[in-house]
Backbone as ProteinMPNN parsed JSONL, in Angstrom:
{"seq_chain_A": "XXXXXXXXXXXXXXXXXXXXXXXXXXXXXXXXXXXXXXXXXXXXXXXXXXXXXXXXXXXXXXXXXXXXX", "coords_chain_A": {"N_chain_A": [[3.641, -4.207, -22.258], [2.417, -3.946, -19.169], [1.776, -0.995, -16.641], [1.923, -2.125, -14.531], [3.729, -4.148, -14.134], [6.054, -2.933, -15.31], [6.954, -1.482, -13.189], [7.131, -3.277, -11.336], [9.291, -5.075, -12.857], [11.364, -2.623, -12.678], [11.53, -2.59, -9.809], [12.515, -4.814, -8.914], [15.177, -4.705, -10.355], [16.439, -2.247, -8.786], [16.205, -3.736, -6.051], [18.193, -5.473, -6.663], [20.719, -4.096, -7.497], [20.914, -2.873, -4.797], [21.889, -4.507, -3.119], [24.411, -5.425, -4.494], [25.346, -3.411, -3.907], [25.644, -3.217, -1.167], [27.654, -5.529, -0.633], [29.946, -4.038, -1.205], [29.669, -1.903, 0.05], [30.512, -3.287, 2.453], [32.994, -3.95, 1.815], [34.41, -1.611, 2.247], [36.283, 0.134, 4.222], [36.236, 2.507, 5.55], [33.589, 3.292, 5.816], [30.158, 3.635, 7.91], [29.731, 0.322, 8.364], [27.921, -1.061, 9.365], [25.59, 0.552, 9.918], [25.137, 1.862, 7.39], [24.504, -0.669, 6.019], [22.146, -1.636, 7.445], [20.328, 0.254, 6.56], [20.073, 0.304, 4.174], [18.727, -2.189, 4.243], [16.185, -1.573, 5.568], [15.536, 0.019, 2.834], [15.159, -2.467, 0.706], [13.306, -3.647, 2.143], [11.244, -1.837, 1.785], [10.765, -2.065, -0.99], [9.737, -4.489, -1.077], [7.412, -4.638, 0.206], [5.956, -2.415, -1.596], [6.152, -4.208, -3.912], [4.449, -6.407, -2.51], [2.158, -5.155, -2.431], [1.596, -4.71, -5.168], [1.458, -7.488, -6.551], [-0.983, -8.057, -4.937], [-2.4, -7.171, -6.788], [-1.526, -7.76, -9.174], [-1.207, -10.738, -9.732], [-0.042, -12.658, -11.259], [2.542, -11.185, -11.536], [4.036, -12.017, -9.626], [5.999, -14.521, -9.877], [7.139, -13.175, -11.565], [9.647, -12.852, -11.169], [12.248, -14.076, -11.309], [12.067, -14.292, -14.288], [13.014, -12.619, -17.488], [12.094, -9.689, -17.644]], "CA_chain_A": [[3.978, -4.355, -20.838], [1.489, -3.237, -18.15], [2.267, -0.223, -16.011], [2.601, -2.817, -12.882], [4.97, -4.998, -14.92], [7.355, -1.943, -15.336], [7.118, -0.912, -12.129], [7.527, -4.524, -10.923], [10.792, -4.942, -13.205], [12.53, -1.656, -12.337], [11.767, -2.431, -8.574], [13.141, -5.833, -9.008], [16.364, -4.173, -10.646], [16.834, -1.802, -8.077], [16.915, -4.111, -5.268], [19.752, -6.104, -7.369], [21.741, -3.211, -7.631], [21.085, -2.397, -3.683], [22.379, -5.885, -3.041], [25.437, -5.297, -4.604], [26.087, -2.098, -2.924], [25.737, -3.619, 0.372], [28.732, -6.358, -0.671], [30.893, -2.915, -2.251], [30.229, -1.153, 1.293], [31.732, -4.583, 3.341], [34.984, -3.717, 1.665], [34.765, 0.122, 2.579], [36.24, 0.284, 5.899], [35.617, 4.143, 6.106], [31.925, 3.618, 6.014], [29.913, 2.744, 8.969], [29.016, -0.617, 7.956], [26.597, -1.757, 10.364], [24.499, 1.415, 10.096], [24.527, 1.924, 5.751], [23.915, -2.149, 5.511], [20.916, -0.949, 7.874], [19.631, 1.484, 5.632], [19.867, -0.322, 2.634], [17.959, -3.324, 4.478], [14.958, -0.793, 5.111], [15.286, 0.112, 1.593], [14.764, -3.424, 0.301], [12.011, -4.203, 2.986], [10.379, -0.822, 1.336], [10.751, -2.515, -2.438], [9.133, -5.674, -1.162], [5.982, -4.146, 0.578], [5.062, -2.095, -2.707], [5.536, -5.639, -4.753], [3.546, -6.484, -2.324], [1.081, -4.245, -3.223], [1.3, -4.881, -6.776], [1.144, -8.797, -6.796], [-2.46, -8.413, -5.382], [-3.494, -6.589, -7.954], [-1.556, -8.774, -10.514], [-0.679, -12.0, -8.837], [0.879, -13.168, -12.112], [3.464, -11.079, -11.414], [4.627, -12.442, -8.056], [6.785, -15.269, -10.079], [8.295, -12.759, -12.638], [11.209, -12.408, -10.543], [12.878, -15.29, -11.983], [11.828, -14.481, -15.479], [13.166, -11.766, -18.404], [11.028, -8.825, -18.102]], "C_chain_A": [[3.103, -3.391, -20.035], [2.266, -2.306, -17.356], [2.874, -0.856, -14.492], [3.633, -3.385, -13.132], [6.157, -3.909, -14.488], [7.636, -1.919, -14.148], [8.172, -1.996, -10.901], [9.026, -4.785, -11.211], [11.516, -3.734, -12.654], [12.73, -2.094, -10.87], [12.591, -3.964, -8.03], [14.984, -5.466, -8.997], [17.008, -3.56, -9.576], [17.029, -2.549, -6.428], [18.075, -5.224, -5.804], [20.883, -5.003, -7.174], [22.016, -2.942, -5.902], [21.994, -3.268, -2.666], [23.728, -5.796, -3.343], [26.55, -3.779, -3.771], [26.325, -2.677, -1.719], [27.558, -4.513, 0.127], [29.833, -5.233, -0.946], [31.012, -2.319, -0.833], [30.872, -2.461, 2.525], [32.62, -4.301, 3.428], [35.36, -2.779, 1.595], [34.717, 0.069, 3.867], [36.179, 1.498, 6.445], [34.54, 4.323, 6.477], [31.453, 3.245, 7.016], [29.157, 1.417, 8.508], [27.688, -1.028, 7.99], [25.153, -1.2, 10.072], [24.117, 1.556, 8.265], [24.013, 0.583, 5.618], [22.211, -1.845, 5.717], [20.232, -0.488, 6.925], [18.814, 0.905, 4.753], [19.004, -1.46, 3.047], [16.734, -2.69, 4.716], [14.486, -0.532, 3.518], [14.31, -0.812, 1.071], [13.616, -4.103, 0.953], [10.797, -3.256, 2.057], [9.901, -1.546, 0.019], [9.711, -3.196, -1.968], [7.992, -5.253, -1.037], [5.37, -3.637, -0.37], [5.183, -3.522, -3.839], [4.78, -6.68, -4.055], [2.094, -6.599, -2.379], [0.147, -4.605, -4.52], [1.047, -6.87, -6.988], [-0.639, -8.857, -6.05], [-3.111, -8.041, -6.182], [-3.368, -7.641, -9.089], [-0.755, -9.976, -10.077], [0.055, -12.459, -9.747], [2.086, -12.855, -11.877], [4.503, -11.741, -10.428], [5.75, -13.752, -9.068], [7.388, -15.011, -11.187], [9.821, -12.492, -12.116], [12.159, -13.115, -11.182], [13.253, -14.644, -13.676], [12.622, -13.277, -16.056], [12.3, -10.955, -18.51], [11.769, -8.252, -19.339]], "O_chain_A": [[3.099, -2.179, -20.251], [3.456, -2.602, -17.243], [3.726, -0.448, -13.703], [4.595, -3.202, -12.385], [6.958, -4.039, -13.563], [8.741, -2.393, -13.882], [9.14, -1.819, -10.161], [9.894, -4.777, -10.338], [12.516, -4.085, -12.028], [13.892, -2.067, -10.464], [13.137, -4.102, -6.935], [15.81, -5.758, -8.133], [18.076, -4.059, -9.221], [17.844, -2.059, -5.646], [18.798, -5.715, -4.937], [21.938, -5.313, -6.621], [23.192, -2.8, -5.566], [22.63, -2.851, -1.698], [24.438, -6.112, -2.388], [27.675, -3.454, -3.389], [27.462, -2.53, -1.27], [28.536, -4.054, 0.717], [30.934, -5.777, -0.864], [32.14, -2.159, -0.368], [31.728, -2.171, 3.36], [33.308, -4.216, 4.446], [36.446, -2.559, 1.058], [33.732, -0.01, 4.601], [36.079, 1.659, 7.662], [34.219, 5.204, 7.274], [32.125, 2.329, 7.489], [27.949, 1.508, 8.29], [26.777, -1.248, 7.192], [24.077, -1.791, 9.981], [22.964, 1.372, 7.875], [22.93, 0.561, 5.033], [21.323, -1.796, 4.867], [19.338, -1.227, 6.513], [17.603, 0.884, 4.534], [18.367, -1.865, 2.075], [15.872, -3.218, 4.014], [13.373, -0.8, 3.066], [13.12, -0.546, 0.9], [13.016, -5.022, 0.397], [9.722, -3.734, 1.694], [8.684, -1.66, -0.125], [8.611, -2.739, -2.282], [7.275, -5.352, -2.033], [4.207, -4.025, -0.48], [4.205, -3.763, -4.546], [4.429, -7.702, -4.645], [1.248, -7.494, -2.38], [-1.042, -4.725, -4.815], [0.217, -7.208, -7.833], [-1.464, -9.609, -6.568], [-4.265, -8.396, -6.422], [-4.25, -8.214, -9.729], [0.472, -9.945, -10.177], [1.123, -12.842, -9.27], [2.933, -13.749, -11.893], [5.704, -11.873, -10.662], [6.779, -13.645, -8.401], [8.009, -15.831, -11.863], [10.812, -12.025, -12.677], [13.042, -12.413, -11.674], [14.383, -14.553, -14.155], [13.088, -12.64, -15.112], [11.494, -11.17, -19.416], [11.211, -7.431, -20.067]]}, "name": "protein", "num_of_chains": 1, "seq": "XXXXXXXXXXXXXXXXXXXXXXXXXXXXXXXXXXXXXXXXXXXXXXXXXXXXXXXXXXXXXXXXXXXXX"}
């Protein structure tokens, strides 16, 4: 597995997991919703732009999302 691969999978992973946080803070009415959803939607804009990045280098990757890294 190439160093972009990895990078690619973990950053894949981590917006899954960020995804589910967002649905976990919905049903926390202590939190400010509006403003952590926020956050976390920068976050995931951040992920995309470096797989961005990395699919011009390795364009293959761009349709591992789907797949079993």
């Amino acid at each position: 597995m190439t160093l972009l691969k990895t990078i690619n999978s973990e950053l894949n992973q981590a917006a899954i997991i960020l995804d589910q946080i967002t649905h976990k803070i919905q049903m926390a009415p202590e939190l400010d919703n509006k403003e952590n959803i926020l956050l976390i939607a920068q976050a995931m804009s951040n992920i995309f732009l470096i797989q961005k990045n990395i699919y011009e280098h390795c364009p293959e990757l761009k349709n591992s999302l789907s797949q079993n890294d």
